[in-house]
PQR file with spaces between the fields and no chain letter, atoms N, CA, C, O and H, PARSE charges and radii, in Angstrom:
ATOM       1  N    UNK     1      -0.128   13.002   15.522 -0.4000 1.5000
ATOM       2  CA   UNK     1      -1.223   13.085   14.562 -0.0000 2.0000
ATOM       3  C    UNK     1      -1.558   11.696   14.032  0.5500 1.7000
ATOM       4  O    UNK     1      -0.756   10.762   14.035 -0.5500 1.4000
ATOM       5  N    UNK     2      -3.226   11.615   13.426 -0.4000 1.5000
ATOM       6  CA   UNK     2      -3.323   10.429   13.164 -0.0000 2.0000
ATOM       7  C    UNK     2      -2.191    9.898   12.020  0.5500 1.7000
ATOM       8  O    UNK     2      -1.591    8.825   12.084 -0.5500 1.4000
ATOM       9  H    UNK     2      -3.878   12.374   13.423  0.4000 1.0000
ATOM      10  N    UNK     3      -2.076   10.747   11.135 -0.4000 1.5000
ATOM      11  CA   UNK     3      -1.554   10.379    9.196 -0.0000 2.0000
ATOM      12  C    UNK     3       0.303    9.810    9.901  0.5500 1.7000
ATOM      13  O    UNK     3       1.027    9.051    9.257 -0.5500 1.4000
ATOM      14  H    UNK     3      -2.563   11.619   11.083  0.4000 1.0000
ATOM      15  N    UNK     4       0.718   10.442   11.361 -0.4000 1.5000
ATOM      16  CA   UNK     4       2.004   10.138   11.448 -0.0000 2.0000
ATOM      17  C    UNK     4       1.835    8.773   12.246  0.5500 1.7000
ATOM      18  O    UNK     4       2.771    7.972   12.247 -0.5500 1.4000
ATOM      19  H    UNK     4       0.130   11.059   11.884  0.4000 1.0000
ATOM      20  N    UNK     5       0.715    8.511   12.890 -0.4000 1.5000
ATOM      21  CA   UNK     5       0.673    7.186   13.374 -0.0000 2.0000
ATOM      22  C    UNK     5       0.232    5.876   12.808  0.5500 1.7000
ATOM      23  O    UNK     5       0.248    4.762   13.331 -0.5500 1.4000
ATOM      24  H    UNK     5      -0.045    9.161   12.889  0.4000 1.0000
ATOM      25  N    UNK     6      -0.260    6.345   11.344 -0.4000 1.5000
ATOM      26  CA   UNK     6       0.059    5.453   10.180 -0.0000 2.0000
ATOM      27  C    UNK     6       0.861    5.451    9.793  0.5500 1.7000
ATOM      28  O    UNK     6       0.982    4.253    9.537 -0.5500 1.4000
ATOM      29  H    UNK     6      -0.273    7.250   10.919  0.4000 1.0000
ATOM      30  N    UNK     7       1.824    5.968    9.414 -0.4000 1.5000
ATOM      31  CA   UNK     7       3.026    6.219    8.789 -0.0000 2.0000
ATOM      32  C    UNK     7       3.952    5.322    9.033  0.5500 1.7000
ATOM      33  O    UNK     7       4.609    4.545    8.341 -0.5500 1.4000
ATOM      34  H    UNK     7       1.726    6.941    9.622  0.4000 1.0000
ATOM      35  N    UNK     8       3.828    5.751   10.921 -0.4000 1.5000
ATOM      36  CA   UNK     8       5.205    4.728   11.882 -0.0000 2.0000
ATOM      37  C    UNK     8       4.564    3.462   11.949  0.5500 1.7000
ATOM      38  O    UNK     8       5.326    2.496   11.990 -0.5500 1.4000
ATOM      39  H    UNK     8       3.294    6.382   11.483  0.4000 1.0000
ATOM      40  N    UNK     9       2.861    3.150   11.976 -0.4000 1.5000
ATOM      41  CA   UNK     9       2.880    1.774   11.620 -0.0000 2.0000
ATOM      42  C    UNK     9       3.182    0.884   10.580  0.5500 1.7000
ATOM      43  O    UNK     9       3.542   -0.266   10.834 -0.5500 1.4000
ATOM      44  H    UNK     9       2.242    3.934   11.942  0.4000 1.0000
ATOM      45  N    UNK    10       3.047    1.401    9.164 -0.4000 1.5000
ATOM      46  CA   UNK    10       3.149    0.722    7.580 -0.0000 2.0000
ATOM      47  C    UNK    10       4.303    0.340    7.926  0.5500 1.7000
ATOM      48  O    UNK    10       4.590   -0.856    7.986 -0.5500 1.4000
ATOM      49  H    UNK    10       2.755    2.335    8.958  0.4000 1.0000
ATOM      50  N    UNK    11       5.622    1.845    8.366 -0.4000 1.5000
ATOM      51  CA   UNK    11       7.090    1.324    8.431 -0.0000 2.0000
ATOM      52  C    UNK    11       7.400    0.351    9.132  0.5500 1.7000
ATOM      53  O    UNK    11       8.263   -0.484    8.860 -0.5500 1.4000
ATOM      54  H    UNK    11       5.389    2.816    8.318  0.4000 1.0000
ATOM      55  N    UNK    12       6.593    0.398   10.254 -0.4000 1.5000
ATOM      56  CA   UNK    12       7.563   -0.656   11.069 -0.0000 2.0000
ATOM      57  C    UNK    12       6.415   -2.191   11.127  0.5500 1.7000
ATOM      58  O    UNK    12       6.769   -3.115   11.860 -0.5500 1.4000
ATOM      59  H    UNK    12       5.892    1.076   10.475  0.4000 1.0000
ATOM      60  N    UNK    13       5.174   -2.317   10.365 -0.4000 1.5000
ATOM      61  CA   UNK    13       5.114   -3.748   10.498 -0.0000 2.0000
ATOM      62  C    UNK    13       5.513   -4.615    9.797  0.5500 1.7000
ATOM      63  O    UNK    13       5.599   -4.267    8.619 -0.5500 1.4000
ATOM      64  H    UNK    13       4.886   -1.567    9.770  0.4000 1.0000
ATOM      65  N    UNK    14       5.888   -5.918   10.067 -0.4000 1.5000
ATOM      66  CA   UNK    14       6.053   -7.153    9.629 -0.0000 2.0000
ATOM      67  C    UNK    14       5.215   -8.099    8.839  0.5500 1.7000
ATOM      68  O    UNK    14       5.731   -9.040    8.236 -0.5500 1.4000
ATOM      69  H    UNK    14       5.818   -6.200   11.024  0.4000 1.0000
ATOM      70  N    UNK    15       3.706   -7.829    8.827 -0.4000 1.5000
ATOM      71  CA   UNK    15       2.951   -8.939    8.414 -0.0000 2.0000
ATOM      72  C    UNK    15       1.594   -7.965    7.861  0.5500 1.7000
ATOM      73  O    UNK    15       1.378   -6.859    8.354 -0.5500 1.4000
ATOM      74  H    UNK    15       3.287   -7.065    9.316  0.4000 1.0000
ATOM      75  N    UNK    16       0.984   -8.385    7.087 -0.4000 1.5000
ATOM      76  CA   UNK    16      -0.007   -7.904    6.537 -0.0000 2.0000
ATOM      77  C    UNK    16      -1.074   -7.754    7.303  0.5500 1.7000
ATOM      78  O    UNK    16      -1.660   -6.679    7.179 -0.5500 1.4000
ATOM      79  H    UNK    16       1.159   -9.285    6.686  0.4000 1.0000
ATOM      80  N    UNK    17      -1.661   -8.820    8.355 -0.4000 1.5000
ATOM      81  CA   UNK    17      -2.033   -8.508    9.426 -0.0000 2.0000
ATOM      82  C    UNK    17      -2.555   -6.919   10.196  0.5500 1.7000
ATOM      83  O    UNK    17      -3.518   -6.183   10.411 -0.5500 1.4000
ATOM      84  H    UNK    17      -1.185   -9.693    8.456  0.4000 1.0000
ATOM      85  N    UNK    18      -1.082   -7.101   10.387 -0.4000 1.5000
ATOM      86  CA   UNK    18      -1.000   -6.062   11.074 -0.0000 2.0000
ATOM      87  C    UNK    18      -1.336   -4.263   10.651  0.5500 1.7000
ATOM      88  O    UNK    18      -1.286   -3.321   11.443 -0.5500 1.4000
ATOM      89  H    UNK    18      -0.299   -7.699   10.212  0.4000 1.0000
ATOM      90  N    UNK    19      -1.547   -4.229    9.725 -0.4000 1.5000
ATOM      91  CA   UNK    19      -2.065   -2.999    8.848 -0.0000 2.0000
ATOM      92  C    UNK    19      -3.397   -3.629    7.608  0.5500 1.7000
ATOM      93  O    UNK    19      -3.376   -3.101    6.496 -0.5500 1.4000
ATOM      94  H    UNK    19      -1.588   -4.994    9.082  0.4000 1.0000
ATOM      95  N    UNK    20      -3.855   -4.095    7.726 -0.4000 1.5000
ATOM      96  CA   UNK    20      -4.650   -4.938    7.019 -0.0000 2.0000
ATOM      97  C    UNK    20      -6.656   -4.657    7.829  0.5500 1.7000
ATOM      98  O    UNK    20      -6.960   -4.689    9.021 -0.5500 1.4000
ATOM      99  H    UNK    20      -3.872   -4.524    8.630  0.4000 1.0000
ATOM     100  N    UNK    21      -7.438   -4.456    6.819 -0.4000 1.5000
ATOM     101  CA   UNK    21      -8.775   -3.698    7.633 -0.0000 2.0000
ATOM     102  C    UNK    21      -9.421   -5.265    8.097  0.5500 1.7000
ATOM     103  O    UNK    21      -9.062   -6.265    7.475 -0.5500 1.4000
ATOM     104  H    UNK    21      -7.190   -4.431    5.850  0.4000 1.0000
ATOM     105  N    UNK    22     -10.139   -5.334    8.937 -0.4000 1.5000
ATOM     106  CA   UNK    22     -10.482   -6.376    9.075 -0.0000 2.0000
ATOM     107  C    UNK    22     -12.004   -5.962    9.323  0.5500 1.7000
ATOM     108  O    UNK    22     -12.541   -7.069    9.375 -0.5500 1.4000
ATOM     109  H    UNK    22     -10.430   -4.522    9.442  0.4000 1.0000
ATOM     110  N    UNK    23     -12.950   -5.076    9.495 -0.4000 1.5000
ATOM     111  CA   UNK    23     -14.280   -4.636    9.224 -0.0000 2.0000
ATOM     112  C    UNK    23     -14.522   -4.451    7.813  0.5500 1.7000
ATOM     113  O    UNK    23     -14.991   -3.330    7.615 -0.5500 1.4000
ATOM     114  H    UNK    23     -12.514   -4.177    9.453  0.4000 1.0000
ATOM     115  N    UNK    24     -14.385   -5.095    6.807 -0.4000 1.5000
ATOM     116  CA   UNK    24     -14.456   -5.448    5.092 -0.0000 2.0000
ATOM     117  C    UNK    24     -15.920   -5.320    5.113  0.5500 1.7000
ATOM     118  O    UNK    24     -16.680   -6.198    5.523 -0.5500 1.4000
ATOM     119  H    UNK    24     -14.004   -6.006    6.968  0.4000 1.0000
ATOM     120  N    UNK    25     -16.298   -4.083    4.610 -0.4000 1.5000
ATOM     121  CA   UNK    25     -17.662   -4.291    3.720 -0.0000 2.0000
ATOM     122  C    UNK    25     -17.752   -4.693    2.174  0.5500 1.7000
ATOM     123  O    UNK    25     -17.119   -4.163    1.261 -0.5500 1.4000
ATOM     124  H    UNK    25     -15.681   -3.370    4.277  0.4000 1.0000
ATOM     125  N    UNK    26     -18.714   -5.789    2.066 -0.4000 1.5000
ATOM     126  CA   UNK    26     -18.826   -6.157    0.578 -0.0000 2.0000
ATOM     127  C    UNK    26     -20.035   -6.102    0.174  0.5500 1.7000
ATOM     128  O    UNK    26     -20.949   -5.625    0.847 -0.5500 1.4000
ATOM     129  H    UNK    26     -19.228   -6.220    2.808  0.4000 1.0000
ATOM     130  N    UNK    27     -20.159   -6.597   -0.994 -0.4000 1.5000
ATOM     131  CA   UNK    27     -21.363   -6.316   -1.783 -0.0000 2.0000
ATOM     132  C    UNK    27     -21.675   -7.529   -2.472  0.5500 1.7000
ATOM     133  O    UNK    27     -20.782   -8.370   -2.563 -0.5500 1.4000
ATOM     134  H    UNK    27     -19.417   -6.984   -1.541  0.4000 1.0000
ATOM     135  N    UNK    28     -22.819   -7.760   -2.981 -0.4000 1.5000
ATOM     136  CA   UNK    28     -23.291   -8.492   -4.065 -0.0000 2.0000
ATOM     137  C    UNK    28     -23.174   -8.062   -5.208  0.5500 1.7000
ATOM     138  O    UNK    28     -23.020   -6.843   -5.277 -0.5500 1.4000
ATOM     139  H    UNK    28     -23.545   -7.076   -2.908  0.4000 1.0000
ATOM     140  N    UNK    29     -23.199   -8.926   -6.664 -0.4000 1.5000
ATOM     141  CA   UNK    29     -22.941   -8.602   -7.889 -0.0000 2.0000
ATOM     142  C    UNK    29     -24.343   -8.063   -8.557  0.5500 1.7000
ATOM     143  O    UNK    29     -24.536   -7.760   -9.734 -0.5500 1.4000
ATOM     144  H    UNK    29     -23.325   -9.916   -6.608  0.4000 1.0000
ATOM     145  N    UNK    30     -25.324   -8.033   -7.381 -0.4000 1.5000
ATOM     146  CA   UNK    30     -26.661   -7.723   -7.929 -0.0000 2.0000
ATOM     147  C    UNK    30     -27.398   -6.004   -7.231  0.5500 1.7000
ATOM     148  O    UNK    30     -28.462   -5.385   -7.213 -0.5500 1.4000
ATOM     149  H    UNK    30     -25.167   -8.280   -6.425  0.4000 1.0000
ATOM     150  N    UNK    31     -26.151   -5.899   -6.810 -0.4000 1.5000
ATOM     151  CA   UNK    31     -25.940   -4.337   -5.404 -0.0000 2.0000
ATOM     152  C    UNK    31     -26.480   -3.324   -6.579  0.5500 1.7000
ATOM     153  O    UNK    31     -26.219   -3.355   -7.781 -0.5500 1.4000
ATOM     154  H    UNK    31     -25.286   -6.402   -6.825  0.4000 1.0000
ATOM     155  N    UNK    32     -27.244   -2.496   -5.911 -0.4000 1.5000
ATOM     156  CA   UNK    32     -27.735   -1.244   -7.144 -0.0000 2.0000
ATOM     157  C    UNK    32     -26.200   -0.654   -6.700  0.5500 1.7000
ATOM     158  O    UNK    32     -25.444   -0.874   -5.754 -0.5500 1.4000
ATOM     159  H    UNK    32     -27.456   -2.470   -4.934  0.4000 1.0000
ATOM     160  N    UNK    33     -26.147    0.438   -8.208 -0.4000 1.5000
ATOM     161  CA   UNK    33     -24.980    1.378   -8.269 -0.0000 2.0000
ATOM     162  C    UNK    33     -25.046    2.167   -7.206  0.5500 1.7000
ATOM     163  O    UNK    33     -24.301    2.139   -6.226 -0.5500 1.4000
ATOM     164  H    UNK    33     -26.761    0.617   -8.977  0.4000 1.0000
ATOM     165  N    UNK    34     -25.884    2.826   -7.395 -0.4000 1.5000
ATOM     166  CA   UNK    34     -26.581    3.793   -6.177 -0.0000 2.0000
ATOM     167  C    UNK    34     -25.910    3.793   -4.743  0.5500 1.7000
ATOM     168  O    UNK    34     -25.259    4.715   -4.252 -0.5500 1.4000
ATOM     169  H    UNK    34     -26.488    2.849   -8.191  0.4000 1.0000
ATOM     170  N    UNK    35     -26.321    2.076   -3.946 -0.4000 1.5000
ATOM     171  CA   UNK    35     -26.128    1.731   -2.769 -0.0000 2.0000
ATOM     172  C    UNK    35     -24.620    1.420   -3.130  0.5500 1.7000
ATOM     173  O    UNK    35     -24.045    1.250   -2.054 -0.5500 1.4000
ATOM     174  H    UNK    35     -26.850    1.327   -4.345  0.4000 1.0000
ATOM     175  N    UNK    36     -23.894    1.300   -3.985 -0.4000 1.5000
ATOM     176  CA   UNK    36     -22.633    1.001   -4.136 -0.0000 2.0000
ATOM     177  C    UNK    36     -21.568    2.009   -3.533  0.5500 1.7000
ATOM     178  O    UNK    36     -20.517    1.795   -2.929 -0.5500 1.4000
ATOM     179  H    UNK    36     -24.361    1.438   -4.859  0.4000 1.0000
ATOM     180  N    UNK    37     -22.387    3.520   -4.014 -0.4000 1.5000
ATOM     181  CA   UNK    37     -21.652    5.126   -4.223 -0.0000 2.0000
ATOM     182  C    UNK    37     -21.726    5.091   -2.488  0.5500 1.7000
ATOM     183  O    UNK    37     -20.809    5.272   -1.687 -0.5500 1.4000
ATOM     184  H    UNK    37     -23.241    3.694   -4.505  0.4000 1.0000
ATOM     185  N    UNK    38     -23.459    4.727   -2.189 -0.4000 1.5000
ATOM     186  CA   UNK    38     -23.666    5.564   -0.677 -0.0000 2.0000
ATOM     187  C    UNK    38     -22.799    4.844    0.675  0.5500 1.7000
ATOM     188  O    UNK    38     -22.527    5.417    1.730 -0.5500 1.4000
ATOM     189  H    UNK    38     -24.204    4.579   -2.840  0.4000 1.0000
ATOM     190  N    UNK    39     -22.433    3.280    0.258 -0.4000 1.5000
ATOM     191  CA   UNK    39     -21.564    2.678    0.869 -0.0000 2.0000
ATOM     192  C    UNK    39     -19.815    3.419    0.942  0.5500 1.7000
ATOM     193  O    UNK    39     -19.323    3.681    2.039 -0.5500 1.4000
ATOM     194  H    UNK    39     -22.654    2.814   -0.599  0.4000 1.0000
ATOM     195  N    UNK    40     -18.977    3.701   -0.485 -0.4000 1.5000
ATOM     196  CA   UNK    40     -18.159    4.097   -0.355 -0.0000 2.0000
ATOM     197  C    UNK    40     -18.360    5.238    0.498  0.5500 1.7000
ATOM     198  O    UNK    40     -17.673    5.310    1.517 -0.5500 1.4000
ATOM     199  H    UNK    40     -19.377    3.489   -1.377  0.4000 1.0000
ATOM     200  N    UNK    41     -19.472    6.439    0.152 -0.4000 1.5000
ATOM     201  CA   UNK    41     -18.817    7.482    0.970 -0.0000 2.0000
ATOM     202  C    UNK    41     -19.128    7.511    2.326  0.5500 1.7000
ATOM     203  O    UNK    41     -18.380    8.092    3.112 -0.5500 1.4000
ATOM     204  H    UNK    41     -20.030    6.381   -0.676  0.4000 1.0000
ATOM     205  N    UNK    42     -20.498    6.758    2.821 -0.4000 1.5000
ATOM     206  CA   UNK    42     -20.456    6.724    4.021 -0.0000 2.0000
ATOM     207  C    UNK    42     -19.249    6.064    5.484  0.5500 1.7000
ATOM     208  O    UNK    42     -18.883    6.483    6.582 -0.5500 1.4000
ATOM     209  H    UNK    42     -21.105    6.286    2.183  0.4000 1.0000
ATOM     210  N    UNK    43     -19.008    4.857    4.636 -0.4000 1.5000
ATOM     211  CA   UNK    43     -17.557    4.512    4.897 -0.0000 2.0000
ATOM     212  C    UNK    43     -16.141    4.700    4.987  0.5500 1.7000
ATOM     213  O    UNK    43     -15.234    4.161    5.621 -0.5500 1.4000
ATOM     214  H    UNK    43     -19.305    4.516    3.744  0.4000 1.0000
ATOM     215  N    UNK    44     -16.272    6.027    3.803 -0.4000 1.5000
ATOM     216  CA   UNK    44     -15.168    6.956    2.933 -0.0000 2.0000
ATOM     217  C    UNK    44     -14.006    5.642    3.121  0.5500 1.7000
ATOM     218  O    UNK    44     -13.112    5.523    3.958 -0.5500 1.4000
ATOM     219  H    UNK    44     -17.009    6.465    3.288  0.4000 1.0000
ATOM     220  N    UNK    45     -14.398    4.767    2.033 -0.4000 1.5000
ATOM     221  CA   UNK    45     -13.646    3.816    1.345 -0.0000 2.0000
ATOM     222  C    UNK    45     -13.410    4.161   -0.107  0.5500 1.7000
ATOM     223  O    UNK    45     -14.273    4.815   -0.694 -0.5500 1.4000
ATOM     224  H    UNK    45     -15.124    4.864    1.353  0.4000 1.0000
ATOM     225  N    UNK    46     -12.105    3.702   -0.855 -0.4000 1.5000
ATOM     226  CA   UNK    46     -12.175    4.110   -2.001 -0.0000 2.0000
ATOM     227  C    UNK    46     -12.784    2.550   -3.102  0.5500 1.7000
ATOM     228  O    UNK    46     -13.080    2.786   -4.273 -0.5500 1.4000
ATOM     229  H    UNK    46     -11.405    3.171   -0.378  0.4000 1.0000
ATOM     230  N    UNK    47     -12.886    1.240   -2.623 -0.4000 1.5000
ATOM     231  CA   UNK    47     -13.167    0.384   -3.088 -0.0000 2.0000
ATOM     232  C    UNK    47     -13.645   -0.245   -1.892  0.5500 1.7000
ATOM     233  O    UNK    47     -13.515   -0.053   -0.682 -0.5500 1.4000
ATOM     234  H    UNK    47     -12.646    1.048   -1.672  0.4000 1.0000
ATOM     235  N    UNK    48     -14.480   -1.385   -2.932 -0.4000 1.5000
ATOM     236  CA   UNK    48     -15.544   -2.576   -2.098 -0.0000 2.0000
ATOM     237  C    UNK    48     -15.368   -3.977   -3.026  0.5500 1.7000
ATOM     238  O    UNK    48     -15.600   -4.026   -4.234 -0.5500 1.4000
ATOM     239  H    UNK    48     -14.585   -1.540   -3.914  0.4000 1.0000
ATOM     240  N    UNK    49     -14.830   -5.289   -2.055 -0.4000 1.5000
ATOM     241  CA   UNK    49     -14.975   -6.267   -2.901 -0.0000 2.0000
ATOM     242  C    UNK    49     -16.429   -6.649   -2.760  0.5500 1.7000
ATOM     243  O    UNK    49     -17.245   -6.325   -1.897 -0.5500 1.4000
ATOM     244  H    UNK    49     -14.642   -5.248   -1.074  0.4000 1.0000
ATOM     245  N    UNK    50     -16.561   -7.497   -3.929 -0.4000 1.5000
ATOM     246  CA   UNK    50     -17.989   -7.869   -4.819 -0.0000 2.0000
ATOM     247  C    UNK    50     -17.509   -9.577   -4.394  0.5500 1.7000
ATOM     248  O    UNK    50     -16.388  -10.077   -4.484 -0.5500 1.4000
ATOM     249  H    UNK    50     -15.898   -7.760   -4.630  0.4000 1.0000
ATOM     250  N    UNK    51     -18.700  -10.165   -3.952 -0.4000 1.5000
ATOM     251  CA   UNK    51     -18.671  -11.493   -3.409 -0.0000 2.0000
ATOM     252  C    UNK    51     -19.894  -12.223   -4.329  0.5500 1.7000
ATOM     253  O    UNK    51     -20.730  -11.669   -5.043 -0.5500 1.4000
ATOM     254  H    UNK    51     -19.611   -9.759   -3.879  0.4000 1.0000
ATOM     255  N    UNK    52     -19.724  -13.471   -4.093 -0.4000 1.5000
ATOM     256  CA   UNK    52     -20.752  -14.399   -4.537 -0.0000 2.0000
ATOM     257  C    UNK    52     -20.979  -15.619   -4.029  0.5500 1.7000
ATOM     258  O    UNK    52     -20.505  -16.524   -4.715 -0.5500 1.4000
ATOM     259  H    UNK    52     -19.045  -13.921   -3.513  0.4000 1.0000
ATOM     260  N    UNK    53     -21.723  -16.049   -2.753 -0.4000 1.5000
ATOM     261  CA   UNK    53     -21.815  -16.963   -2.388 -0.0000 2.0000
ATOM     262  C    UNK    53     -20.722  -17.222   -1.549  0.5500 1.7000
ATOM     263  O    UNK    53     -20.102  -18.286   -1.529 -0.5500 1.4000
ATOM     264  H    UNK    53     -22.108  -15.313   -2.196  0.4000 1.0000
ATOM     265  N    UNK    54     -20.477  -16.169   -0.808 -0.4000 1.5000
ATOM     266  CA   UNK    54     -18.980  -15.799    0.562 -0.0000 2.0000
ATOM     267  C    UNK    54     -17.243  -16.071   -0.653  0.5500 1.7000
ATOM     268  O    UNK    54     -16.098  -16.420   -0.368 -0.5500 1.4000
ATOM     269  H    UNK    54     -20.980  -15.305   -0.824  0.4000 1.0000
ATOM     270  N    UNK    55     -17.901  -15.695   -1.937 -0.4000 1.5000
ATOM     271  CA   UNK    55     -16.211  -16.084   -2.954 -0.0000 2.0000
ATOM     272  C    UNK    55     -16.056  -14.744   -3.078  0.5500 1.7000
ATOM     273  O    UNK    55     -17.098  -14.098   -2.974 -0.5500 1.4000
ATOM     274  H    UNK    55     -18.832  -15.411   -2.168  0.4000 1.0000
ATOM     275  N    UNK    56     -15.145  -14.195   -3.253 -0.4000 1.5000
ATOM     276  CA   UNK    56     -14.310  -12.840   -3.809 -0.0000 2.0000
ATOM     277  C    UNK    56     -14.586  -13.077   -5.244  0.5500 1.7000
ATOM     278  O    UNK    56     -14.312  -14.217   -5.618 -0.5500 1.4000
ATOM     279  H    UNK    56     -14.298  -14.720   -3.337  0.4000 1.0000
ATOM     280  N    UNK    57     -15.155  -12.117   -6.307 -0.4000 1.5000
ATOM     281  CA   UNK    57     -15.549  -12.347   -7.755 -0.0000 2.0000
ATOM     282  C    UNK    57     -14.929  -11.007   -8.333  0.5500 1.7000
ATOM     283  O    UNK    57     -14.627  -10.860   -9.517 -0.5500 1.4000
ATOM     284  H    UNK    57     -15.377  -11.190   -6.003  0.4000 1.0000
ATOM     285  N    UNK    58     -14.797  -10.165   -7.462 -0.4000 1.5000
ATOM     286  CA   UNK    58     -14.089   -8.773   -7.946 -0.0000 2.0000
ATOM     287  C    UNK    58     -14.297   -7.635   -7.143  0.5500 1.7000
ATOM     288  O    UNK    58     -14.901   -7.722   -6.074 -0.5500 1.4000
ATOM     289  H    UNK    58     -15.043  -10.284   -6.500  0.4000 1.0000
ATOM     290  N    UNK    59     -13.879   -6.657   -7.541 -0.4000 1.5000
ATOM     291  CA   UNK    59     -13.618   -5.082   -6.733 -0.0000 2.0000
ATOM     292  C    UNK    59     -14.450   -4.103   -6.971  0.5500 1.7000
ATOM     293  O    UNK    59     -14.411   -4.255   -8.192 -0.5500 1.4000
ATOM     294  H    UNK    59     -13.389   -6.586   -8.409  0.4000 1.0000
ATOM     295  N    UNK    60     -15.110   -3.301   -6.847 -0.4000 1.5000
ATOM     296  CA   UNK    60     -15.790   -2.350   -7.621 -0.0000 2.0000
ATOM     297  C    UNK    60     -14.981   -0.724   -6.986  0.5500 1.7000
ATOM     298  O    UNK    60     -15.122   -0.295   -5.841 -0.5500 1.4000
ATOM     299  H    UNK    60     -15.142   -3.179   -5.855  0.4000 1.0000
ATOM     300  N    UNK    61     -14.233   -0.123   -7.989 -0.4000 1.5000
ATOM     301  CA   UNK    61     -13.728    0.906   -6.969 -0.0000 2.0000
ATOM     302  C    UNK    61     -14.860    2.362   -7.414  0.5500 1.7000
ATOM     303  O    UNK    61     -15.918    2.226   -8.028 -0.5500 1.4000
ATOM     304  H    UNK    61     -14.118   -0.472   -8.919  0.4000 1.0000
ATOM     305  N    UNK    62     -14.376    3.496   -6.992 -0.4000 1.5000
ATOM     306  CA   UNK    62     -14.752    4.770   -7.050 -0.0000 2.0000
ATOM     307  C    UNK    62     -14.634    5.434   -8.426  0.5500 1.7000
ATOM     308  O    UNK    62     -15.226    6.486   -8.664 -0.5500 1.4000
ATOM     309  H    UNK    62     -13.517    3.606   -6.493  0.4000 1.0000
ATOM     310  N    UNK    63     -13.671    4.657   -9.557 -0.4000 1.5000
ATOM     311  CA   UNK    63     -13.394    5.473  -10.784 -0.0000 2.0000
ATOM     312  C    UNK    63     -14.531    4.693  -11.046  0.5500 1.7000
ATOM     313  O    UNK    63     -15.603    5.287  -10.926 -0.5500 1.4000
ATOM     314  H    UNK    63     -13.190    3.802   -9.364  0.4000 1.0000
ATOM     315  N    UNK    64     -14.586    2.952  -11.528 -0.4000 1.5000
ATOM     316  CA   UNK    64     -15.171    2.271  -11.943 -0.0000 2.0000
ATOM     317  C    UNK    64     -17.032    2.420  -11.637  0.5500 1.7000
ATOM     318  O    UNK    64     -17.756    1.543  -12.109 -0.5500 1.4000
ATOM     319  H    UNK    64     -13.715    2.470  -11.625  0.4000 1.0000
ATOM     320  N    UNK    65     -17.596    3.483  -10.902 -0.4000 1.5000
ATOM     321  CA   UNK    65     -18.623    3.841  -10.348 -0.0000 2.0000
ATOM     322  C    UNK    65     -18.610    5.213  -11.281  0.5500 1.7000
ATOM     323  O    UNK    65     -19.466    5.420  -12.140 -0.5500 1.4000
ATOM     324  H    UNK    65     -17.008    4.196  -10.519  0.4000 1.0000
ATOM     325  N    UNK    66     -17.800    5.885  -11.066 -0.4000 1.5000
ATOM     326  CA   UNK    66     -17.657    6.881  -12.222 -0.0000 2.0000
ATOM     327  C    UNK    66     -17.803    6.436  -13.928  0.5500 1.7000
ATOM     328  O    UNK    66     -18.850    6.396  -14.575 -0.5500 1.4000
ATOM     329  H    UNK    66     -17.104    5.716  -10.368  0.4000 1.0000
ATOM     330  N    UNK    67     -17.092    6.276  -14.174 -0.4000 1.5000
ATOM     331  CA   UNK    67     -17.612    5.374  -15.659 -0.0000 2.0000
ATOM     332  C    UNK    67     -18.486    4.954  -15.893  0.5500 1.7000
ATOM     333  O    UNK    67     -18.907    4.978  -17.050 -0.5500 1.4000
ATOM     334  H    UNK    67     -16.241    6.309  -13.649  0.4000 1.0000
ATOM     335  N    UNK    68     -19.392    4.166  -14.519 -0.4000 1.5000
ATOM     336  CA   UNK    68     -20.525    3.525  -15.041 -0.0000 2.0000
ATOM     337  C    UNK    68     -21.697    4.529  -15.023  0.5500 1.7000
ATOM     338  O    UNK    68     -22.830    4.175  -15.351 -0.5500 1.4000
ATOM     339  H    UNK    68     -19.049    4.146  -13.580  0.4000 1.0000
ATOM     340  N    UNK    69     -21.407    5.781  -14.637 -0.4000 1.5000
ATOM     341  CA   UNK    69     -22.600    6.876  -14.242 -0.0000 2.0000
ATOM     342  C    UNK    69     -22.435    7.511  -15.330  0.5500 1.7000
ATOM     343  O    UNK    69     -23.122    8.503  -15.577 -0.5500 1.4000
ATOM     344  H    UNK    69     -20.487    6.069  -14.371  0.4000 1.0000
């Protein structure tokens, strides 16, 4: 199953790498809320980092989208 072939990977890697997403969708700090929500679920991500000028500036997760609605 897939959930056991994550499982045996987390356990047995060595490097962050190696379990680490490397297709990262981000956003701008100027992203409507809206396109924020339709990104997580189309992606079914639970968070998105927020960039500025290719810098990491912060996270926006799924509660924090909640609160702001």
């Amino acid at each position: 199953s897939s959930t056991m072939a994550t499982e045996y990977t987390k356990s047995h890697a060595r490097h962050v790498a190696e379990v680490m997403t490397t297709k990262v969708a981000t956003v701008a700090e100027d992203t409507p809320l809206a396109d924020i929500a339709d990104l997580l679920e189309k992606r079914r991500i639970k968070r998105v980092p927020v960039v500025r000028e290719g810098q990491l500036v912060g996270i926006v997760s799924r509660a924090n989208l909640i609160r702001a609605l």
